[in-house]
C-alpha positions as MATLAB code, in Angstrom:
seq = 'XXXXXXXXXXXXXXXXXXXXXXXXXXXXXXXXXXXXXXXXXXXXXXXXXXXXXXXXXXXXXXXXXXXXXXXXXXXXXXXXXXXXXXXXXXXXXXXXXXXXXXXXXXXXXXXXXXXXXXXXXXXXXXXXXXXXXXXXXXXXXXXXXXXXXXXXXXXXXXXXXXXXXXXXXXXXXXXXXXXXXXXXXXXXXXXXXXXXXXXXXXXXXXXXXXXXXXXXXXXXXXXXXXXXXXXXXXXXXXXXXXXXXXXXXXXXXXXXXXXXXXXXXXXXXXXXXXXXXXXXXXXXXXXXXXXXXXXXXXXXXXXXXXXXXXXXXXXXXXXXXXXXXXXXXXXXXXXXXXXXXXXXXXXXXXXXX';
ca = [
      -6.344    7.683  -26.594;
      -7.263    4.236  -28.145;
     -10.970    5.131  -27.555;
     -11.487    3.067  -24.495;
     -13.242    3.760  -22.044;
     -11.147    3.326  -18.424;
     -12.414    2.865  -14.876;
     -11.125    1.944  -11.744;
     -12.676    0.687   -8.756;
     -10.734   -0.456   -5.392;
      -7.673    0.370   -3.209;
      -5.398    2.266   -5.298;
      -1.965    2.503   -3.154;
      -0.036    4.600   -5.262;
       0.284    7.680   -3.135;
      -2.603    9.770   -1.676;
      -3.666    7.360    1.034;
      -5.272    7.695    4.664;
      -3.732   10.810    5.720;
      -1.939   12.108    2.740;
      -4.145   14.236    0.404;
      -1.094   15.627   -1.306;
      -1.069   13.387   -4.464;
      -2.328   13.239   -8.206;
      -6.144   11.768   -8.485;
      -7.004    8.584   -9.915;
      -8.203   10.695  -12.865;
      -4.860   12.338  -13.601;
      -3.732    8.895  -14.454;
      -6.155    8.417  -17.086;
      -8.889    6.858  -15.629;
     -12.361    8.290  -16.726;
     -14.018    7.564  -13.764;
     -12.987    5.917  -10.112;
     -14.012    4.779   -7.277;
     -11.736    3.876   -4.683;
     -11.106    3.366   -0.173;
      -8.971    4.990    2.240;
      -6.234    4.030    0.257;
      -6.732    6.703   -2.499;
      -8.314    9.742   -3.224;
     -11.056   10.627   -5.537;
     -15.200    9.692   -4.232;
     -14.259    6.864   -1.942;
     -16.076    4.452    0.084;
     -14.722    4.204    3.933;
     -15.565    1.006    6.368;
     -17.732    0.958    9.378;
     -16.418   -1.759   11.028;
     -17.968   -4.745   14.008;
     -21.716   -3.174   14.237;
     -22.985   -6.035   16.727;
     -24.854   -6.588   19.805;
     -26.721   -3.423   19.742;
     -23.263   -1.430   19.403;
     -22.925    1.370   16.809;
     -20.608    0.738   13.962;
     -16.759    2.109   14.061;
     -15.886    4.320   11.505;
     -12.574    3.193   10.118;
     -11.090    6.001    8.357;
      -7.075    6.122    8.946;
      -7.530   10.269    8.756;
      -8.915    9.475    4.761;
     -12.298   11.647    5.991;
     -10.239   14.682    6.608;
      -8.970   15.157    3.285;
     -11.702   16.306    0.753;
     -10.766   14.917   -3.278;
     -14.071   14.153   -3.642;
     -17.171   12.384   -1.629;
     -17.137    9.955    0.990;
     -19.708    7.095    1.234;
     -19.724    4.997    4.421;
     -20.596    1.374    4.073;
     -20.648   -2.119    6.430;
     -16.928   -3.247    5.893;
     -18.292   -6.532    4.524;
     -20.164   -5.085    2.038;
     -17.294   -2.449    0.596;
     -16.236   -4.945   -2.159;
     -20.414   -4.810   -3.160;
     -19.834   -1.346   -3.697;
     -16.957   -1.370   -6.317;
     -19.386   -3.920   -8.134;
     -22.154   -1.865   -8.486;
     -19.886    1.110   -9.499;
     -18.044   -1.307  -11.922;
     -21.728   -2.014  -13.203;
     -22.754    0.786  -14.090;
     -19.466    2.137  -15.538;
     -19.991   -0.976  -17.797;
     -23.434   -0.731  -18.918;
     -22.682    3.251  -19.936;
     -19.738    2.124  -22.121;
     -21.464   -0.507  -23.875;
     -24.353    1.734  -24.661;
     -22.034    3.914  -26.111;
     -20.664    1.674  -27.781;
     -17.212    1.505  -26.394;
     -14.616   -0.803  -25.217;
     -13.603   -0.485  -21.742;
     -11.341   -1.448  -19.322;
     -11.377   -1.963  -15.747;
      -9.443   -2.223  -12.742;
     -11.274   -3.878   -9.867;
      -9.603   -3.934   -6.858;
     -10.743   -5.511   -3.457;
      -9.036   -5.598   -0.417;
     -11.342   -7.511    1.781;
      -8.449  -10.321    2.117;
      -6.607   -8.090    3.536;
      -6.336   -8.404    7.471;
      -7.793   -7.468    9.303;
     -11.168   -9.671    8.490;
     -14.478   -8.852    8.621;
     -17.004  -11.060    6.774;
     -20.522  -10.379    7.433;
     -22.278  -10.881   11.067;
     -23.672  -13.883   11.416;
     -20.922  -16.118    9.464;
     -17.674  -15.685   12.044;
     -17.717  -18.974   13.119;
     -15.244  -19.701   16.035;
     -14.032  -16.169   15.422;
     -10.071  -17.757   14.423;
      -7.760  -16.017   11.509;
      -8.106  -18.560    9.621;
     -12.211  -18.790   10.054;
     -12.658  -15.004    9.296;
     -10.666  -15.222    6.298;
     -12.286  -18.243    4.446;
     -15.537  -16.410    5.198;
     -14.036  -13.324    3.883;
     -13.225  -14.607    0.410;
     -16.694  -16.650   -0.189;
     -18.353  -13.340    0.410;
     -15.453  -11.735   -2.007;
     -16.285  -14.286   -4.061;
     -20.103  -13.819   -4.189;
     -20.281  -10.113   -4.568;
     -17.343  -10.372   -7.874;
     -19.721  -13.363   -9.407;
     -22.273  -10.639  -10.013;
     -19.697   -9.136  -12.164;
     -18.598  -12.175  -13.959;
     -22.352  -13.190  -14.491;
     -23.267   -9.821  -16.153;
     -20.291  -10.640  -18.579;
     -20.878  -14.253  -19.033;
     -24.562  -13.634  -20.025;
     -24.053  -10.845  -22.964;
     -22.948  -12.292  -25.941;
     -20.930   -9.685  -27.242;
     -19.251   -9.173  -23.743;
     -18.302  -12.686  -23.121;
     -16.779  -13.204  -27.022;
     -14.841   -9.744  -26.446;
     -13.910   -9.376  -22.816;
     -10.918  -11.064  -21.161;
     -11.107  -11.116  -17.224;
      -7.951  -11.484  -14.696;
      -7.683  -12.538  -11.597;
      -4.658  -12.090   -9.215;
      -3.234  -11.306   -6.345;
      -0.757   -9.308   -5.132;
       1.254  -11.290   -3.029;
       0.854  -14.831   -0.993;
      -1.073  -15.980    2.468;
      -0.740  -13.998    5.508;
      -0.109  -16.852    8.688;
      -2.552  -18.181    9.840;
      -5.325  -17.476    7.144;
      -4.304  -18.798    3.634;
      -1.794  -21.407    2.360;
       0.958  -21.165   -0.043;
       0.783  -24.998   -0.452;
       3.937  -26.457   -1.056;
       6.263  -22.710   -1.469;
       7.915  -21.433    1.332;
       6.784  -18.051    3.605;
       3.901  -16.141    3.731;
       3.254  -12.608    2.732;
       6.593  -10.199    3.837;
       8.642  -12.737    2.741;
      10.657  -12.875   -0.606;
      10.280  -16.996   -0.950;
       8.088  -17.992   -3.540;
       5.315  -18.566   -0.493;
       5.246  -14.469   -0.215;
       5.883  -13.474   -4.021;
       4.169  -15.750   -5.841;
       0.291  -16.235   -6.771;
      -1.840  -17.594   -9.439;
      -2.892  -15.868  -12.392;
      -6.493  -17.050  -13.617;
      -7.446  -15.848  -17.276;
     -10.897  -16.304  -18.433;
     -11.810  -15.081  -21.831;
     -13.899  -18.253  -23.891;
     -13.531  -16.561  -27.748;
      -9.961  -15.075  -27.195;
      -8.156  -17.663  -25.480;
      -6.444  -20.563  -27.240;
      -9.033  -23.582  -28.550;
      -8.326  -26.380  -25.655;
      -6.598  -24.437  -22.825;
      -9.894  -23.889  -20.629;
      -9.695  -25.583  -17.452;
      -5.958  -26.305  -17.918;
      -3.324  -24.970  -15.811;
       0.465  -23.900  -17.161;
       2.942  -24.998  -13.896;
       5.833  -23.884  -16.071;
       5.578  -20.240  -17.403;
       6.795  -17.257  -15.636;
       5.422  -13.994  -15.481;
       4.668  -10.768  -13.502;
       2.303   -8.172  -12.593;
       4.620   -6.313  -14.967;
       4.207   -7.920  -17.727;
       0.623   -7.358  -17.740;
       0.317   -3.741  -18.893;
       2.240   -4.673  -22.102;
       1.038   -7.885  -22.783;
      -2.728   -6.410  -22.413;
      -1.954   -3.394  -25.125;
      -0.692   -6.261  -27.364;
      -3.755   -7.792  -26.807;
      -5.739   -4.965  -27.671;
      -3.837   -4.120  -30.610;
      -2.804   -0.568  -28.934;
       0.471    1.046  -30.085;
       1.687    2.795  -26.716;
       2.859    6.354  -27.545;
       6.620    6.476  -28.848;
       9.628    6.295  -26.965;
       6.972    4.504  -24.175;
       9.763    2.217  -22.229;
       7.937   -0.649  -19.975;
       9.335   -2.435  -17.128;
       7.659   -5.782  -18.455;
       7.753   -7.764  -21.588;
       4.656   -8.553  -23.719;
       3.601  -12.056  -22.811;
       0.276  -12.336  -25.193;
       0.415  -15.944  -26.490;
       1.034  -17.125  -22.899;
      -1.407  -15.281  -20.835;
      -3.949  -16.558  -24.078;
      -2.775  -20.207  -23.439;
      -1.660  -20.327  -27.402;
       2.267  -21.548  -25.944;
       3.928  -21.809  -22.603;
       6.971  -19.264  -22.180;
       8.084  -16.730  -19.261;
       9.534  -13.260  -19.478;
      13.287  -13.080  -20.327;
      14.728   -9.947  -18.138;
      15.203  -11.124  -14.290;
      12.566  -10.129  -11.801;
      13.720   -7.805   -8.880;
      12.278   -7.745   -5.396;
      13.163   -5.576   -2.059;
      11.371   -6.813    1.336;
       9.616   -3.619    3.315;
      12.192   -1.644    5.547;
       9.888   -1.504    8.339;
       9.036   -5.545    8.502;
      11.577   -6.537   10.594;
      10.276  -10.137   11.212;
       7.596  -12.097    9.981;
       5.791  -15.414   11.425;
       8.275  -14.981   14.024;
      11.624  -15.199   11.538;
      13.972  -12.153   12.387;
      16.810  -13.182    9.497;
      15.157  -12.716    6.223;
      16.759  -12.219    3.217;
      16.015   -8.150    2.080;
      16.601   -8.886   -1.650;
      15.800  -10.962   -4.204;
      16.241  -11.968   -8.075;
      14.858  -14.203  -10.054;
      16.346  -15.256  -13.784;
      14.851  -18.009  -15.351;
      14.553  -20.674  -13.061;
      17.522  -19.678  -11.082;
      16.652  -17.626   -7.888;
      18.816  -15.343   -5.107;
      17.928  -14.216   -2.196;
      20.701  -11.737   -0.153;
      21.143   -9.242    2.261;
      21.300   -5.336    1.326;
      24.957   -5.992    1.089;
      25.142   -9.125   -0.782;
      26.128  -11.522    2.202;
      24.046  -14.395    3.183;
      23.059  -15.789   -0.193;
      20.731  -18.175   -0.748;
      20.813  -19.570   -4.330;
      17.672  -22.207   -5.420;
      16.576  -23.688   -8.909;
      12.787  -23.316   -8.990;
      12.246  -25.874  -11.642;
      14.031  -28.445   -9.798;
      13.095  -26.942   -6.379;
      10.085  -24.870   -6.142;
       9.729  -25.119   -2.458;
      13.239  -23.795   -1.989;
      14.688  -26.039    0.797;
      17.882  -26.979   -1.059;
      20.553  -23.885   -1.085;
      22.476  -24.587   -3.968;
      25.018  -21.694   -3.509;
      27.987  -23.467   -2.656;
      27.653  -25.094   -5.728;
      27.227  -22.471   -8.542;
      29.509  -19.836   -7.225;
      30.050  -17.893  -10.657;
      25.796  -17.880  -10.505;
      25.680  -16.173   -6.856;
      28.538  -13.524   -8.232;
      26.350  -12.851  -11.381;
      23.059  -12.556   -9.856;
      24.201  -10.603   -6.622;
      25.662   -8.267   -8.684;
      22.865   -7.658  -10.669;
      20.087   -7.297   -7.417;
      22.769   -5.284   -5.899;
      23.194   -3.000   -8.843;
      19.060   -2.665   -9.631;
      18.803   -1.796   -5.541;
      21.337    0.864   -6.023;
      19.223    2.366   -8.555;
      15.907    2.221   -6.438;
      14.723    5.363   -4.724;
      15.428    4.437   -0.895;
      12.353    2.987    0.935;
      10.007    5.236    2.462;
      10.482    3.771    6.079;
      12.942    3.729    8.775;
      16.450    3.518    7.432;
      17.945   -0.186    8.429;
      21.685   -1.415    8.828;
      22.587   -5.060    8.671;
      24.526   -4.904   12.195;
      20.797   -3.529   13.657;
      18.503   -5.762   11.284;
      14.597   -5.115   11.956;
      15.781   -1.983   14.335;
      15.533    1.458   12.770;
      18.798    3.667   13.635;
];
């Protein structure tokens, strides 16, 4: 409606995935044009996965090639992410000869396990081999993207580029440095990642190359914060779930988002790196964070600016702080639509009833 033109290309995840073709299309979200994996629906490129030693490749499909919504292209697993490029490409080069401004969603999944960088560059074969060899081949196939921005003038002064993830390291393949957990997990090792911005004519004069340690932000914030950017009044009564966060995500001042941040761990991930007690909810307010059971027992209360890798529990010491922010996690869990998984009790954790 703003006279964009709007692509995605990538795993998509929000309903219509493997072997569920009952869901809306890509397109009835507003995207003009999509390309997308087993994960969505829509034309959709599926893996063939360990072609080696004279065997024939694996098709790895999850039931996606059964569905119809549109055609399927197979491709070398390592190469799927090359794919979404090339569509991203050409969606990009039709806009701007038209004349429009455009927006994309590129979404890879090759660090997702399991790994499967290109023959030839396994190494010793280990997690943590497969996925460092994983994300310099990632890494190569999105610079062709970044290079065809970087070398048009009028791109590069008018296009801002982020990069993210959507949660932390799996074991035994990344690190979260100095947080605690891994992916699963609602410490800051599991829930929190970098956000990179690059954008040399719209970010702040001085803040290339630095990094902000202090604000706070979320993937919500970003849909907001980008129609600020753009200058795009959302259609009235349009209620968000983030905040509008433009002059930090530009670098012009530091500053986080003001609501608390809610988080509810997978039913169906009963353990992870071999922990079976993990705290199910979490919130997030400033830089004071709770972790709890479904019910509210078991709290675990840390201050993130004075303890980011969360091995002090402070709880016992700021007990009107654990009432305040249990109730509130407990309240915005109540309002959730139940998880779409095996249905959990505390007396049976990680056992479905």
């Amino acid at each position: 409606q703003a006279g964009y033109a709007t692509g995605h290309f990538g795993k998509w995840h929000m309903g219509g995935q493997r072997d569920v073709g009952e869901a809306p299309l890509i397109q009835e979200y507003g995207f003009d044009e999509s390309l997308t994996n087993f994960e969505g629906l829509g034309p959709r490129v599926l893996p063939l996965c360990d072609a080696h030693d004279g065997k024939p490749p694996r098709r790895h499909a999850l039931g996606s090639d059964t569905l119809g919504h549109g055609p399927i292209t197979w491709q070398d697993r390592a190469r799927v992410t090359e794919s979404f490029v090339s569509a991203a490409l050409a969606f990009i080069d039709k806009a701007e000869a038209a004349g429009k401004p455009f927006y994309v969603n590129l979404w890879p999944d090759d660090v997702h396990s399991p790994f499967f960088p290109p023959q030839g560059q396994r190494g010793d074969g280990t997690k943590r081999t497969l996925y460092h060899k994983v994300l310099e081949t990632m890494d190569a196939q999105l610079g062709v993207l970044f290079d065809r921005i970087a070398r048009s003038r009028t791109l590069r002064d008018n296009t801002l580029i982020l990069l993210c993830s959507d949660n932390g390291p799996e074991p035994g393949a990344g690190s979260a440095g100095p947080f605690r957990g891994y992916k699963t997990m609602l410490y800051e090792g599991g829930v929190r990642s970098p956000l990179i911005v690059w954008g040399p004519e719209l970010l702040a004069p001085g803040c290339a190359g630095t990094i902000d340690r202090t604000s706070f932000l979320a993937a919500l914030d970003l849909v907001p914060t980008l129609l600020e950017i753009a200058r795009v009044t959302p259609p009235e009564h349009t209620v968000f779930d983030g905040q509008a966060l433009a002059d930090v995500l530009l670098g012009r001042a530091p500053g986080s988002r003001t609501r608390p941040l809610f988080f509810r761990r997978p039913p169906d991930r009963g353990e992870a790196a071999g922990i079976d007690n993990l705290p199910d909810l979490a919130v997030r307010e400033g830089t004071w964070k709770l972790l709890c059971e479904y019910d509210g027992t078991q709290p675990q209360l840390y201050d993130l600016a004075a303890d980011r890798g969360e091995t002090d529990n402070v709880a016992g010491r700021h007990p009107e702080i654990v009432r305040r922010l249990s109730a509130a996690v407990l309240q915005w869990h109540k309002s959730m639509p139940p998880d779409n998984g095996p249905v959990y009790r505390a007396d049976t954790k990680g056992k479905a009833k």
